[in-house]
N, C-alpha and C positions, 0 to 999 in steps of 0.2 A: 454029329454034324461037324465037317470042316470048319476051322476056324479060319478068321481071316485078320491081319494084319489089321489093325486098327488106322484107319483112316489120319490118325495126328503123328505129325513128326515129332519124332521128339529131340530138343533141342540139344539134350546132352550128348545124343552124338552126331551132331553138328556143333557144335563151341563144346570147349572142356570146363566154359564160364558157370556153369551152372549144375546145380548137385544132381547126380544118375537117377533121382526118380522124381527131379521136374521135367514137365514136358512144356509145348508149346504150340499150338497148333498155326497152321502156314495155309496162306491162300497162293496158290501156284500158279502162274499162268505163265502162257506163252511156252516159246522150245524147252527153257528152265524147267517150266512148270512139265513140260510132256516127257523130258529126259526123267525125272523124278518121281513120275506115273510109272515109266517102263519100270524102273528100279524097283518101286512097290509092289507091281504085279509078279515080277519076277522071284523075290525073297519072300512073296507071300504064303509062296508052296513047300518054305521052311521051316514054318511054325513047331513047334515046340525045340527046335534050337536054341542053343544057350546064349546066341546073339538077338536072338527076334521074344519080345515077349509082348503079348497082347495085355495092355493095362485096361483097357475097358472094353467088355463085354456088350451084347446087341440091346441087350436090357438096360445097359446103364446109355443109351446113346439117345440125344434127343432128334426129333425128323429133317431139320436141318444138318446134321450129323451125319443121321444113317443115309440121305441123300446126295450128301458130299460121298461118303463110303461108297453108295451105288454107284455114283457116276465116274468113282476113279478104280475103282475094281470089277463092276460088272454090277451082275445084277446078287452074286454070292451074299452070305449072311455070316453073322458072327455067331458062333458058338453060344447060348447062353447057358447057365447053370440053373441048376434046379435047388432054386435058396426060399426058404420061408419068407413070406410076407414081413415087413417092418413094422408091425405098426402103430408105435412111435411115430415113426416118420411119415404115416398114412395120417395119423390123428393131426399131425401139426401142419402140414397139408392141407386138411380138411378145414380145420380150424382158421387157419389163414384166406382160403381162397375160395371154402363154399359155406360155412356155417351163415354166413350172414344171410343168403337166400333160401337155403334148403335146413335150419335150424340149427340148434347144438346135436343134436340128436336125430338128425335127418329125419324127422316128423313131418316137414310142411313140404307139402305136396302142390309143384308145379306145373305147371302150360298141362293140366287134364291128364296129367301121370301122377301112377299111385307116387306116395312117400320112399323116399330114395330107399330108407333103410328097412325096406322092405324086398329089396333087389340083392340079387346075386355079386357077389364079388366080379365073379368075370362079366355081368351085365355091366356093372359100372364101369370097369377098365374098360368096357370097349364103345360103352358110351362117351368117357371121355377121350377116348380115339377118335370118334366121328368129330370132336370140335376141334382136335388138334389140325387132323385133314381136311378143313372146313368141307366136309361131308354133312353135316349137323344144319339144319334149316329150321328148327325149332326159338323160340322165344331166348331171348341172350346173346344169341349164337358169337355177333362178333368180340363179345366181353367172354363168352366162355373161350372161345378161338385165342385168345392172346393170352389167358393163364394157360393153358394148355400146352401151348408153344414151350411154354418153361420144362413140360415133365419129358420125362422117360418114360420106357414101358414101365419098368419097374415101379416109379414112383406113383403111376398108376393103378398099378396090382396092389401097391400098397394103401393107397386113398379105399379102393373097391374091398380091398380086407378089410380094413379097420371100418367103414361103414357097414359093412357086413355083421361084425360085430356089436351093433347098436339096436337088434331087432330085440 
């Protein structure tokens, strides 16, 4: 799959003030903003050039993110990789933003669905997708919709792994 040009400017090549691998992300409007679109779209079909590097992937990118990226490149997607589950970083996730409702051990069983950890890894990534796009109409919805907001795909796939891992 095509890669695309990562949606964030990055500030060091714009100011020489700041070290080569911080970035900075810009909200753009106006002619500025549209001369700076054309630029993006243009250098974007020179990906793997040794002036253009993609620092983050479709995976690592949250929905306000990947909707800035749609609306300033089309409707194109980013490349992502094919990396193992974290999950470390699923369990502390988990820990943090669902154990209080659905248990230590996703045993307690809500709104008349079975016990989470009884679900598919990719059932749960994409159940937590439906609250991210408040697609989700079910019990919680606008409390799950706001931690949701915060993940990635990835961070996703890693909560739906590491609960996966609790049967």
């Amino acid at each position: 799959m095509k890669k695309i040009l990562s949606a964030f400017v990055c500030a060091a090549v714009l100011s020489s003030t700041l070290p080569a691998n911080e970035c900075v992300c810009f909200e753009l409007k106006g002619e500025f903003g549209e001369e700076i679109k054309a630029i993006l779209q243009k250098y974007s079909k020179n990906l793997g050039s040794k002036d253009i590097k993609v620092v983050r992937e479709d995976a690592d990118l949250t929905l306000q993110e990947r909707n800035f990226l749609d609306s300033l490149l089309g409707t194109g997607s980013v490349a992502s990789t094919a990396k193992t589950a974290d999950l470390e970083k699923g369990k502390k996730l988990y820990e943090r933003d669902c154990a209080n409702c659905h248990g230590q051990k996703g045993e307690i069983a809500v709104a008349s669905k079975p016990a989470i950890n009884t679900w598919k890894a990719s059932e749960i990534a994409s159940e937590i997708k439906t609250y991210q796009n408040q697609s989700f109409e079910g019990q919680s919805r606008f409390i799950k919709n706001q931690v949701a907001q915060r993940y990635t795909r990835r961070d996703m796939d890693d909560i739906g792994a590491y609960i996966e891992t609790l049967k």
